[in-house]
C-alpha positions as a LaTeX table, in Angstrom:
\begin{tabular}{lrrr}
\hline
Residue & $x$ (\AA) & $y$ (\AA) & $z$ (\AA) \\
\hline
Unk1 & 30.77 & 1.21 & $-40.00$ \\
Unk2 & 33.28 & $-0.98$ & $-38.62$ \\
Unk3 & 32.57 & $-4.72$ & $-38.06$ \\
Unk4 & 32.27 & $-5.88$ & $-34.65$ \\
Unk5 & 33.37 & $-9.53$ & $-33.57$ \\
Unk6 & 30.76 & $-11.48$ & $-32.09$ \\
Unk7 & 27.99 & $-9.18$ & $-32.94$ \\
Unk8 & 25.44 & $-9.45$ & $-36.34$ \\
Unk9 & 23.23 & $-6.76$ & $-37.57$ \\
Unk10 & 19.49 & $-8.14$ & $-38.59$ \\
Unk11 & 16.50 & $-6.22$ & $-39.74$ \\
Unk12 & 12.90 & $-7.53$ & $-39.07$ \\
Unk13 & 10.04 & $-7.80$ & $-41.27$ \\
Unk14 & 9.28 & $-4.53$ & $-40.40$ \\
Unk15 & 12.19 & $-2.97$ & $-41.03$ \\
Unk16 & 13.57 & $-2.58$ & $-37.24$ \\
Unk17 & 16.93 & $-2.95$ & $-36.82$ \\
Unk18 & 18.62 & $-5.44$ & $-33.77$ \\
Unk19 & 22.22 & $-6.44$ & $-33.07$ \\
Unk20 & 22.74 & $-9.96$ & $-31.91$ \\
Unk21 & 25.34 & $-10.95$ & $-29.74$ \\
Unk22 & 26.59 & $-14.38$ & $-30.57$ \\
Unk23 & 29.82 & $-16.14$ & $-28.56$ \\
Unk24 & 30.84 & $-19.32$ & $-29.03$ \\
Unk25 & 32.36 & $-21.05$ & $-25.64$ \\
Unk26 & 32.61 & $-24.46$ & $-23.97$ \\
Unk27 & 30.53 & $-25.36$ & $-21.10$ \\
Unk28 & 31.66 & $-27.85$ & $-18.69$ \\
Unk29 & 28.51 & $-29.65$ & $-18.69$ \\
Unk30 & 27.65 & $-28.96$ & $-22.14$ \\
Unk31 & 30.48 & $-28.54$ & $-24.64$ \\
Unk32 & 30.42 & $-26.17$ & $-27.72$ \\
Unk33 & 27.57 & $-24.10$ & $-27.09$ \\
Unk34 & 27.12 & $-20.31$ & $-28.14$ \\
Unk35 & 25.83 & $-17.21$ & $-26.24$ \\
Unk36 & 22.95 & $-15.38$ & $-27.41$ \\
Unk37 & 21.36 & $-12.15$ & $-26.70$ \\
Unk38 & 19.72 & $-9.70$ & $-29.13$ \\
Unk39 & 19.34 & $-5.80$ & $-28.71$ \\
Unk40 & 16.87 & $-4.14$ & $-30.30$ \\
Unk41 & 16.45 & $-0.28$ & $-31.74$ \\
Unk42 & 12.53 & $-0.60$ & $-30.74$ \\
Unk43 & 14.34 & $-1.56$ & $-26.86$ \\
Unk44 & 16.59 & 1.14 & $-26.84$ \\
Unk45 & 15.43 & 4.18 & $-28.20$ \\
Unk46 & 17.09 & 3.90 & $-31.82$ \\
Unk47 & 19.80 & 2.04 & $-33.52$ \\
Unk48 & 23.13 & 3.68 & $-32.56$ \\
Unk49 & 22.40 & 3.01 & $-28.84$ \\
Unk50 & 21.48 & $-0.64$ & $-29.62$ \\
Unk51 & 24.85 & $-1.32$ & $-31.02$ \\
Unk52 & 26.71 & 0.29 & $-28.18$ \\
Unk53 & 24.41 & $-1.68$ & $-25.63$ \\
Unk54 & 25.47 & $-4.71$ & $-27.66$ \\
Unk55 & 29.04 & $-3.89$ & $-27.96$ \\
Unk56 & 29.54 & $-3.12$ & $-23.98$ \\
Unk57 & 27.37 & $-6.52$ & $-23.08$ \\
Unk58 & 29.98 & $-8.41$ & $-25.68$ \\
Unk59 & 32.86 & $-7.12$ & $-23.69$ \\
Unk60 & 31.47 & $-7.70$ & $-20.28$ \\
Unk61 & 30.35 & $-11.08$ & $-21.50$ \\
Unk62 & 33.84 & $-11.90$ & $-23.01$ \\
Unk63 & 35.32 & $-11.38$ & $-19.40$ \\
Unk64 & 32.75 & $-13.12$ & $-17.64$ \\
Unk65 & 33.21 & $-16.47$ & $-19.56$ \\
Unk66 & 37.28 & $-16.11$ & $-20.12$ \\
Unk67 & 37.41 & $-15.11$ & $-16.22$ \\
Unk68 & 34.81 & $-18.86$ & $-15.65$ \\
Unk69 & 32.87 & $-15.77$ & $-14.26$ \\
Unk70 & 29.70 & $-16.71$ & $-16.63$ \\
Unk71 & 27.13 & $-19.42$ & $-15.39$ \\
Unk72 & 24.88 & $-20.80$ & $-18.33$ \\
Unk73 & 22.12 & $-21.60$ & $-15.90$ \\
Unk74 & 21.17 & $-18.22$ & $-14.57$ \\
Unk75 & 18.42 & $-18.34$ & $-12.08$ \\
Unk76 & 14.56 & $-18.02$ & $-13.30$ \\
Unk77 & 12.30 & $-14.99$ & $-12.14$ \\
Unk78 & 10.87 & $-17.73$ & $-9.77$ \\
Unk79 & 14.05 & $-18.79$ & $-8.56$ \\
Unk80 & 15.08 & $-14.67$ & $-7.64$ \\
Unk81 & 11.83 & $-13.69$ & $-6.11$ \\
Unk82 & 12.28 & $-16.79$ & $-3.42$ \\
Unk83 & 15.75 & $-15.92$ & $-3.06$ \\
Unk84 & 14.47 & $-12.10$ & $-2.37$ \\
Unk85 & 11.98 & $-13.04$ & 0.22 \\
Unk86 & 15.24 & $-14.44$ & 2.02 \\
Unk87 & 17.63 & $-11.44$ & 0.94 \\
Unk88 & 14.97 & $-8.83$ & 2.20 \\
Unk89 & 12.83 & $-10.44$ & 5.02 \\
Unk90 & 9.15 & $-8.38$ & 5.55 \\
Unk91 & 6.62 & $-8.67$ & 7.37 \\
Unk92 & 3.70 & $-11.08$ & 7.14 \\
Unk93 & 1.24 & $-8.61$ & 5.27 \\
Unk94 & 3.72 & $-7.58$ & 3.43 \\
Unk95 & 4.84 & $-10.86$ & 1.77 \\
Unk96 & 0.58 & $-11.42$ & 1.41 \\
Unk97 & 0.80 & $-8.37$ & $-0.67$ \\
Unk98 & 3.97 & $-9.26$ & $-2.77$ \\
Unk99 & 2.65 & $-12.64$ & $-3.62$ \\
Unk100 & $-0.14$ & $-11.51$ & $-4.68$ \\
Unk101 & 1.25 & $-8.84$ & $-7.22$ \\
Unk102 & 3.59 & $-12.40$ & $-7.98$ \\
Unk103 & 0.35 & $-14.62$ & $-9.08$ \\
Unk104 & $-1.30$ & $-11.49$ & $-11.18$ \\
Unk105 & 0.66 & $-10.17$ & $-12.47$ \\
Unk106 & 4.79 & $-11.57$ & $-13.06$ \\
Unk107 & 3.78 & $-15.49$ & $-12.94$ \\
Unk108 & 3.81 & $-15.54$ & $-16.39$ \\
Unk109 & 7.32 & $-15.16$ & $-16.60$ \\
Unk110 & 8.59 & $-17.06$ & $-13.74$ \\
Unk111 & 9.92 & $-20.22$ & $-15.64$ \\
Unk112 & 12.61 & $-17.36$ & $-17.82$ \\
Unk113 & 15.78 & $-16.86$ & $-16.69$ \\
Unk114 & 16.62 & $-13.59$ & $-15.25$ \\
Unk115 & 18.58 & $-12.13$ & $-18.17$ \\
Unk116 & 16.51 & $-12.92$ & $-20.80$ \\
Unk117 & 13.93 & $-10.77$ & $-19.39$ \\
Unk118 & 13.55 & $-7.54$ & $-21.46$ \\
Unk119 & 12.89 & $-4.09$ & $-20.12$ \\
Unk120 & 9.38 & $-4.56$ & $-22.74$ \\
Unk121 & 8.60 & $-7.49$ & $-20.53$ \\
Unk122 & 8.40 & $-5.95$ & $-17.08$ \\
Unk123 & 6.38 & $-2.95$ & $-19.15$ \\
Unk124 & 4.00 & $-5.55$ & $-20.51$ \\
Unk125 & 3.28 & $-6.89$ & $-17.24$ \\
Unk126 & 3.05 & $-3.22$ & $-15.50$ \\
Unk127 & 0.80 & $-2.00$ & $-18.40$ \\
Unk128 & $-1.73$ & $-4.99$ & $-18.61$ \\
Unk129 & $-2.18$ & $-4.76$ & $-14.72$ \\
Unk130 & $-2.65$ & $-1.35$ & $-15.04$ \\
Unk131 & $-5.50$ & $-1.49$ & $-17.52$ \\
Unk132 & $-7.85$ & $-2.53$ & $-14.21$ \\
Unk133 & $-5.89$ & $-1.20$ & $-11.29$ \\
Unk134 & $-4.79$ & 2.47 & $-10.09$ \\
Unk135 & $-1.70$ & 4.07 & $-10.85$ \\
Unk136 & $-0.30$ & 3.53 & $-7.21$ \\
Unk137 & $-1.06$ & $-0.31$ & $-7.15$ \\
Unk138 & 0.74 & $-0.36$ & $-10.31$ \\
Unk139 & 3.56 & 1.47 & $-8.79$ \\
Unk140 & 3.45 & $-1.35$ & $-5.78$ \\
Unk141 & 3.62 & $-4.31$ & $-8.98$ \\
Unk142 & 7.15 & $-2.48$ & $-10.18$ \\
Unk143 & 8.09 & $-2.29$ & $-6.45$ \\
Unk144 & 7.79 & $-6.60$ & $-6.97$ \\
Unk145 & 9.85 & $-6.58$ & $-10.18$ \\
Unk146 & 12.56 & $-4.37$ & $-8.52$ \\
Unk147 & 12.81 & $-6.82$ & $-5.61$ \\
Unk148 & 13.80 & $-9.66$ & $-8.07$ \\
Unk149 & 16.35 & $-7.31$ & $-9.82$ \\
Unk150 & 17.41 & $-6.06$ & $-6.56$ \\
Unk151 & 17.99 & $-9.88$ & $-5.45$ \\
Unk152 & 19.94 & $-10.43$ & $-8.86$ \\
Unk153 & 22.58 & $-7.69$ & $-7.71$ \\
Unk154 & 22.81 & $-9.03$ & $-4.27$ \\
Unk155 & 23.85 & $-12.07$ & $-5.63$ \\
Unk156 & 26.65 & $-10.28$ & $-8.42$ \\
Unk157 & 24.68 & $-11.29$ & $-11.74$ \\
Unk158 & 25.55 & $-10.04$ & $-14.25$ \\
Unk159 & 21.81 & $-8.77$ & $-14.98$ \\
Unk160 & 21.08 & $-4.82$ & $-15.78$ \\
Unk161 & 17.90 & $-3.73$ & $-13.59$ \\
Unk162 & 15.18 & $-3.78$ & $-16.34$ \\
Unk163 & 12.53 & $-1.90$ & $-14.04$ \\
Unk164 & 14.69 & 1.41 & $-14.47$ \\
Unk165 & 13.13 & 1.92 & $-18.09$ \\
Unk166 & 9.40 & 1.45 & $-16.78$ \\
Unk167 & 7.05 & 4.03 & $-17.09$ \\
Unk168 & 4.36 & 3.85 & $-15.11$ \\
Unk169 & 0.76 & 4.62 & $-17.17$ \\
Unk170 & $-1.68$ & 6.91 & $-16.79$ \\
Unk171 & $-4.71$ & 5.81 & $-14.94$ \\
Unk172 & $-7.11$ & 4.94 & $-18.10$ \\
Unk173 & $-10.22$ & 6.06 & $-16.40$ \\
Unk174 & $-9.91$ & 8.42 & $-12.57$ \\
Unk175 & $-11.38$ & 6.54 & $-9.66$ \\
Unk176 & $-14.64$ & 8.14 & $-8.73$ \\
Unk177 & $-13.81$ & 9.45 & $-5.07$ \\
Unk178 & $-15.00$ & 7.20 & $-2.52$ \\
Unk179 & $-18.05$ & 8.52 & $-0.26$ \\
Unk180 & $-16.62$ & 8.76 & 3.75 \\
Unk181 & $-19.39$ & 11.11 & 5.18 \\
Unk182 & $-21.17$ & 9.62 & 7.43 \\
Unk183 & $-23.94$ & 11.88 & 9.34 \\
Unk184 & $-24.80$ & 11.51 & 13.06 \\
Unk185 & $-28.30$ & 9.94 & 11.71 \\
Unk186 & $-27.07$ & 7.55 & 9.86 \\
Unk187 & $-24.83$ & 6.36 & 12.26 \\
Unk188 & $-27.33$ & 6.10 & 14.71 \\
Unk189 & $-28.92$ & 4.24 & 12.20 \\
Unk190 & $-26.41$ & 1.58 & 12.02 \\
Unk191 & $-25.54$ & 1.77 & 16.04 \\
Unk192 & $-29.02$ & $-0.10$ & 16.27 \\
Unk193 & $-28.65$ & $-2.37$ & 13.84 \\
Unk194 & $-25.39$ & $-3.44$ & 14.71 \\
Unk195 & $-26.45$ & $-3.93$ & 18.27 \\
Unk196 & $-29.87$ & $-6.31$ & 17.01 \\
Unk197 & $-27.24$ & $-8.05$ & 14.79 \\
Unk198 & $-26.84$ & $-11.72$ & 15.93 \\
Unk199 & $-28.77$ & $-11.30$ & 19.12 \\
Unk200 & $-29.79$ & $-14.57$ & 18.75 \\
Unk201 & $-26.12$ & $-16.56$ & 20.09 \\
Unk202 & $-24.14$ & $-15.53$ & 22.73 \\
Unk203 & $-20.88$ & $-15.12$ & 20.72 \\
Unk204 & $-23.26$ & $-13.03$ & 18.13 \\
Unk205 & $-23.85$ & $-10.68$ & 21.24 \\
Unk206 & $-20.56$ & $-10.58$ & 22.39 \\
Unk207 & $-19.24$ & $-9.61$ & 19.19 \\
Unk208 & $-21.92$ & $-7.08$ & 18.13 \\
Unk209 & $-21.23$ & $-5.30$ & 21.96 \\
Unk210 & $-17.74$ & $-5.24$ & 21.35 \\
Unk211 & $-17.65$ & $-3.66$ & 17.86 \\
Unk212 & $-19.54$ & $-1.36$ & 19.02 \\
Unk213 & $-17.28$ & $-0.34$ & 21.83 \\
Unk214 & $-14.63$ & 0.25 & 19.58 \\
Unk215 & $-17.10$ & 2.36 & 17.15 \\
Unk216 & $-17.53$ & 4.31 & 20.01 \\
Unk217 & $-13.85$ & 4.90 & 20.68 \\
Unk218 & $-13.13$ & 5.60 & 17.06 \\
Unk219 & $-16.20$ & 8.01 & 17.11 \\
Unk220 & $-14.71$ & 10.18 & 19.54 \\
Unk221 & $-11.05$ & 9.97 & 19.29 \\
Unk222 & $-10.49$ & 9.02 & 15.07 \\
Unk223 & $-8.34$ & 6.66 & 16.24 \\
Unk224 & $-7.49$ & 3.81 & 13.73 \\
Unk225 & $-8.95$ & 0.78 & 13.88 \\
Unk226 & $-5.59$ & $-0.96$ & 14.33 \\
Unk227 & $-5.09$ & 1.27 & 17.28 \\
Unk228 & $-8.32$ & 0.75 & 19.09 \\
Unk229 & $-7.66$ & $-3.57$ & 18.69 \\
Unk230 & $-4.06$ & $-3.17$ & 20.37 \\
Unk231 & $-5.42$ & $-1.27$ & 23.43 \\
Unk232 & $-5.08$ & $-2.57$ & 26.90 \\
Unk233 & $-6.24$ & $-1.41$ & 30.25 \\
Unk234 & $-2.65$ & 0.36 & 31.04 \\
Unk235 & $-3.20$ & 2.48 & 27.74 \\
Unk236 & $-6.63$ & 3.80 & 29.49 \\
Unk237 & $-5.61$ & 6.83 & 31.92 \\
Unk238 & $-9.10$ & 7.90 & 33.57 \\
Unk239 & $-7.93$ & 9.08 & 36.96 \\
Unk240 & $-5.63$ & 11.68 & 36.11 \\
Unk241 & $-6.92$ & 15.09 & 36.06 \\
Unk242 & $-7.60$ & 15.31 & 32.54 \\
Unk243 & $-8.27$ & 11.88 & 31.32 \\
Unk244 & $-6.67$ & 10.31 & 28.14 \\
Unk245 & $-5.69$ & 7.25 & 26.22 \\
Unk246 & $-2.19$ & 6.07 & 25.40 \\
Unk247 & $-1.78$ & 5.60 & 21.86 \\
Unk248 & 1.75 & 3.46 & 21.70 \\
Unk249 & 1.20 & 0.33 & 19.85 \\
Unk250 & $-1.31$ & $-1.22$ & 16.67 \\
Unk251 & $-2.15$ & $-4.62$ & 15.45 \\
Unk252 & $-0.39$ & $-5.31$ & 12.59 \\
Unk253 & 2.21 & $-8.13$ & 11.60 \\
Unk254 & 5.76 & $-9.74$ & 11.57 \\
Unk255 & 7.79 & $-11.54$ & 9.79 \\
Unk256 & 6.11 & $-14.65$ & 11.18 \\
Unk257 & 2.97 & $-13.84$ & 12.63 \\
Unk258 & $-0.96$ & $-11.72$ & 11.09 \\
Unk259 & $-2.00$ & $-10.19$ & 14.14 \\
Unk260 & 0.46 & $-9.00$ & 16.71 \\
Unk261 & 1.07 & $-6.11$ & 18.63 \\
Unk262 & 3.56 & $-3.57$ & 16.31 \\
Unk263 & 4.71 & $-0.31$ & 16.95 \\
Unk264 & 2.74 & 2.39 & 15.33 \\
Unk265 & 3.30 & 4.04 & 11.81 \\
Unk266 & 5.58 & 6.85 & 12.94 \\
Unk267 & 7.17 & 8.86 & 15.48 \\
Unk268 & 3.97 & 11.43 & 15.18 \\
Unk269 & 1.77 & 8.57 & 15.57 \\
Unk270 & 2.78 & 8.14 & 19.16 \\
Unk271 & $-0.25$ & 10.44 & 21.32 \\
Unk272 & $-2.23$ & 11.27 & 23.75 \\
Unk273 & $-6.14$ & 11.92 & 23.34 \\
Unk274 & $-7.84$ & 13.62 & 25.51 \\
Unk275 & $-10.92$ & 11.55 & 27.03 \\
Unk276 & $-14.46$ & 13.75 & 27.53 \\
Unk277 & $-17.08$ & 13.14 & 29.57 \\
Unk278 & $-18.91$ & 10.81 & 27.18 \\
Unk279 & $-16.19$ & 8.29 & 26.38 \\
Unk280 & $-14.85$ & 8.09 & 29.86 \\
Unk281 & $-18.41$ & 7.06 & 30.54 \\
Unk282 & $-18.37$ & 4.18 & 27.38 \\
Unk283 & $-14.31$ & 3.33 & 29.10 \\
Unk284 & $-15.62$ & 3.20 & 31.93 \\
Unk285 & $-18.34$ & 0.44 & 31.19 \\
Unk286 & $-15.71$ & $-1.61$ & 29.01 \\
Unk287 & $-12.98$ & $-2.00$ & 31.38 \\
Unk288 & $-15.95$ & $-3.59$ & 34.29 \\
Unk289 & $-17.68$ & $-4.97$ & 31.26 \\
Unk290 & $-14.25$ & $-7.11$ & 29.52 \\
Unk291 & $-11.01$ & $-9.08$ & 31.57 \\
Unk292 & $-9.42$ & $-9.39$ & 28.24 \\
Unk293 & $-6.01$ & $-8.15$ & 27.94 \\
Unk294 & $-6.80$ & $-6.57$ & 24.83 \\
Unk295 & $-10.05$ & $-4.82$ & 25.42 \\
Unk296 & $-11.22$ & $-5.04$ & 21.92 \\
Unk297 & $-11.08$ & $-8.40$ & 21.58 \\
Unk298 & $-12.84$ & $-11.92$ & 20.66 \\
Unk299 & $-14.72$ & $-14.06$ & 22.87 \\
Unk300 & $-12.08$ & $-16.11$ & 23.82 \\
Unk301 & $-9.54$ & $-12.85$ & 24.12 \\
Unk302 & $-7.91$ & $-13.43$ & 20.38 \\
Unk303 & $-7.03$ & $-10.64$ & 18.66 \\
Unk304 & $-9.23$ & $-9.77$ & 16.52 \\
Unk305 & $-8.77$ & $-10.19$ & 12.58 \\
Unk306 & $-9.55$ & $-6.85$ & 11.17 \\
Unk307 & $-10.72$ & $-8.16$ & 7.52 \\
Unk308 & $-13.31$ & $-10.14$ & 9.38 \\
Unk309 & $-14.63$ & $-7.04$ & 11.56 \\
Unk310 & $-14.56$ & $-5.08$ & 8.32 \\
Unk311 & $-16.76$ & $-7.61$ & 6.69 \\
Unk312 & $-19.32$ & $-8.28$ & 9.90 \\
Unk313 & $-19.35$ & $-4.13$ & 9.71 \\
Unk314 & $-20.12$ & $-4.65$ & 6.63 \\
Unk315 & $-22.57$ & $-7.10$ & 6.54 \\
Unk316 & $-24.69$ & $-5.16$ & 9.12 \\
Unk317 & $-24.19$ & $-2.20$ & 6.96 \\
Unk318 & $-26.07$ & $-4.34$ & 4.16 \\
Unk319 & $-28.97$ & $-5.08$ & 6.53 \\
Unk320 & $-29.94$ & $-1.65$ & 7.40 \\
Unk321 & $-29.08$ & 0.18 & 4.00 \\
Unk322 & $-26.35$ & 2.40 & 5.46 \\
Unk323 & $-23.25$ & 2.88 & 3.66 \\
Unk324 & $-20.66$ & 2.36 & 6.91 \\
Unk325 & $-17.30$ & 1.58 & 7.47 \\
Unk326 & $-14.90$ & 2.00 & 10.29 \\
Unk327 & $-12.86$ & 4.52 & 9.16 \\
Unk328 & $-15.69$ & 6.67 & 8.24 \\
Unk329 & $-15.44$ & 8.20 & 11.89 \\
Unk330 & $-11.51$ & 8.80 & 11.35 \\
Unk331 & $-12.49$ & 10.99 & 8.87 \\
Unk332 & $-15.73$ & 12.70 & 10.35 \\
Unk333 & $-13.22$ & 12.94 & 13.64 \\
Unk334 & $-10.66$ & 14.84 & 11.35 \\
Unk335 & $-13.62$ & 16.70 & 9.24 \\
Unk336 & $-14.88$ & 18.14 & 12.85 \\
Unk337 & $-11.98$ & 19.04 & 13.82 \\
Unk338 & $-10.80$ & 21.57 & 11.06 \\
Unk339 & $-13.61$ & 23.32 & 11.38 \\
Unk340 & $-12.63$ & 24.60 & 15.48 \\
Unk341 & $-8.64$ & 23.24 & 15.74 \\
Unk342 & $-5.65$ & 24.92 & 14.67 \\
Unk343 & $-4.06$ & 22.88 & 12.01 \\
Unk344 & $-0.84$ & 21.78 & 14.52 \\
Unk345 & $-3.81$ & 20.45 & 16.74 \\
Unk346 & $-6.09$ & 18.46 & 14.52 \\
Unk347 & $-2.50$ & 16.66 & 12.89 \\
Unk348 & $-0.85$ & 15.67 & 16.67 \\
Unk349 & $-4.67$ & 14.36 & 17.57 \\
Unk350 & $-4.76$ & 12.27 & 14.03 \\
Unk351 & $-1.41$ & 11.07 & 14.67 \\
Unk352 & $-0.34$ & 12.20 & 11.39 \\
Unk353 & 3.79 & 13.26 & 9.81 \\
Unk354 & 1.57 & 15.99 & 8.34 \\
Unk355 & $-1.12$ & 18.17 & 8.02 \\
Unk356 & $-1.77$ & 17.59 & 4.43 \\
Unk357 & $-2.34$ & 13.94 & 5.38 \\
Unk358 & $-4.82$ & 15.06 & 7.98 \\
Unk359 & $-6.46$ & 17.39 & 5.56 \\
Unk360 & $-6.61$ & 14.72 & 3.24 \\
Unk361 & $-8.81$ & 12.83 & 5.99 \\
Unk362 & $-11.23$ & 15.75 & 6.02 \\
Unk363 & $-14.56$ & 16.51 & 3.95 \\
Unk364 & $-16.56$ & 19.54 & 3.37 \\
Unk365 & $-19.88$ & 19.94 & 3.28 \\
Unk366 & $-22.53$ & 21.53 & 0.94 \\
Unk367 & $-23.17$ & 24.32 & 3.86 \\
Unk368 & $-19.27$ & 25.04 & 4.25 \\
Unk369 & $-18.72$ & 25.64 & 0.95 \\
Unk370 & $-21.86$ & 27.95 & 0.78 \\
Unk371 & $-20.66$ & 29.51 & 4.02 \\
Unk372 & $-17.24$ & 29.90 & 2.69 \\
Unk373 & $-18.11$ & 31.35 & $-0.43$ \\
Unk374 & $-20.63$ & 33.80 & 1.47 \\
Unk375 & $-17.80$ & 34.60 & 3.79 \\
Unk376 & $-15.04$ & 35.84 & 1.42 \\
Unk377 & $-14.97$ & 39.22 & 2.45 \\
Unk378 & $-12.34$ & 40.35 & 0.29 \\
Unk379 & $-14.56$ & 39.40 & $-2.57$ \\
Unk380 & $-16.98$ & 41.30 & $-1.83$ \\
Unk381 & $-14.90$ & 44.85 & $-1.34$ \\
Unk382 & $-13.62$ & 44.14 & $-4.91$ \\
Unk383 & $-17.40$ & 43.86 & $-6.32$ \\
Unk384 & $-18.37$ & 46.55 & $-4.70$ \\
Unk385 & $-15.57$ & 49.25 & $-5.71$ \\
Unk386 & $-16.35$ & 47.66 & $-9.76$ \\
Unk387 & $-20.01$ & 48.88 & $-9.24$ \\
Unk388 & $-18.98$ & 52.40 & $-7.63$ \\
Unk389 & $-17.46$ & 53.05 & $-11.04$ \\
\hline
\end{tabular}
């Protein structure tokens, strides 16, 4: 096999093969110094494709330092996912989210410089978050890691993106589905506890009456949460002939700000819902009742902060031994539904790009599936022409 310049075959302990890279240059800050970079068959899938990887990065190296192309000092993991927050601006939530994936799960390797991370790195750091998170949150992690590349080719480094040999793993254990029934009992159950919650202080009874005007909303429209906190008394038609409410806007974030006013998810989730006679009684009572711009709203007219509803939710939830949450009635709105709607109808009232996601929403029962079984009619003319024979 021919000898390459520059480039040094080694075998490890355990009898893997590598190819190291090895130029010597002078740096203008630091004289003499040599290049390093090692390319292992374990890396790359065997040990011809090693020494080609090493023989193409020794050429492309060999311009970059004869063409003063090459900086020594290439910036750390920390240094590229600050410079990516500026490259790719998100919103507020967003960058939440990303830093948090940052602290758990890539910290470890923020003091390395960018091209000394290996493609067995970013694995590592996939497949040990992994171990205690879902496959999708794992998938958001590499999303993190391919930001920082990303920001690396923005800025012309010379750095391969290491995330494109990642394999996400297979979920160790399956998540146990999560319960969302909620029955009309039980929700009646926690309708009176929510409303004895706090009774003792006036912002306790403020916020307890509020919550559960937008309980009631989501109970009869499956409206999202989000949606219900961004409406406002010009989103509440009542004296048209057939009453509805405007669905245009959520609470959600910017670049800058938690809880603002944002457009909603998608084209589809722009829509009208058709008020009955027992909401536009509950509207009714909330628009003499509140003077707030925002109708679901604090005390003082802030918007609310939906974590901290989800937690008061929940801690009334605790005190009456319900299992509740929210979005429970999103999904016993969308569970009604496809048992009476056409499917077109029950995904333009959920606001959804698709049915699937709407029938995602929905639950069966014990009693539909007994009814459905009962009900296969088909079925039953094949059993019966078996027993004629």
């Amino acid at each position: 096999m021919k000898k390459e310049k520059y480039i040094t075959e080694r075998k490890s302990r355990a009898g893997n093969i590598s190819y190291q890279v090895a130029i010597p240059y002078v740096d203008e800050d630091d004289g003499k110094v040599i290049y390093n970079k090692s390319f292992s068959e374990t890396e790359y899938g065997g040990k011809t494709a090693a020494r080609k990887a090493a023989i193409a990065h020794r050429d492309r190296m060999l311009t970059e330092i004869r063409t003063g192309r090459y900086h020594r000092h290439m910036p750390t993991v920390a240094q590229l996912y600050k410079k990516a927050k500026e490259l790719f601006p998100q919103r507020y939530n967003t960058v939440k989210n990303h830093d948090y994936f940052y602290r758990t799960a890539i910290k470890e390797y923020e003091d390395i410089e960018i091209q000394n991370i290996r493609v067995a790195d970013v694995q590592a750091s996939v497949n040990k978050y992994a171990e205690n998170h879902t496959k999708a949150m794992a998938s958001k992690l590499l999303g993190v890691w391919k930001q920082i590349f990303r920001a690396a080719a923005v800025m012309e480094l010379p750095v391969p993106d290491k995330t494109l040999g990642v394999i996400i793993p297979a979920q160790v254990k399956p998540e146990n589905p999560k319960n969302v029934d909620i029955s009309d009992e039980d929700f009646n159950t926690f309708i009176d506890a929510l409303l004895e919650y706090h009774q003792y202080d006036e912002i306790g009874r403020y916020r307890s009456t509020v919550i559960w005007y937008m309980l009631m909303i989501a109970y009869y429209t499956g409206m999202r949460p989000s949606e219900i906190y961004a409406l406002t008394a010009a989103d509440i038609h009542l004296d048209e002939e057939h009453p509805y409410i405007s669905v245009n806007k959520a609470i959600g974030s910017d670049r800058e700000h938690a809880r603002v006013p944002v457009k909603v998810k998608s084209a589809s989730g722009y829509r009208n819902i058709p008020v009955g006679p027992e909401l536009k009684a509950i509207l009714e009572s909330l628009l003499s009742w509140t003077d707030h711009e925002y109708l679901i709203s604090d005390m003082n007219g802030a918007i609310f902060d939906t974590s901290w509803v989800s937690n008061y939710i929940h801690l009334v939830s605790e005190s009456c031994g319900v299992p509740f949450n929210a979005y429970r009635l999103r999904h016993r709105f969308a569970t009604d539904l496809q048992r009476t709607e056409a499917p077109r109808t029950v995904q333009d009232l959920m606001g959804h790009a698709t049915f699937s996601m709407s029938m995602a929403y929905a639950r069966s029962t014990e009693e539909d599936r007994i009814s459905a079984v009962a009900n296969r009619k088909t079925v039953k003319k094949v059993v019966s022409k078996v027993v004629s024979k």
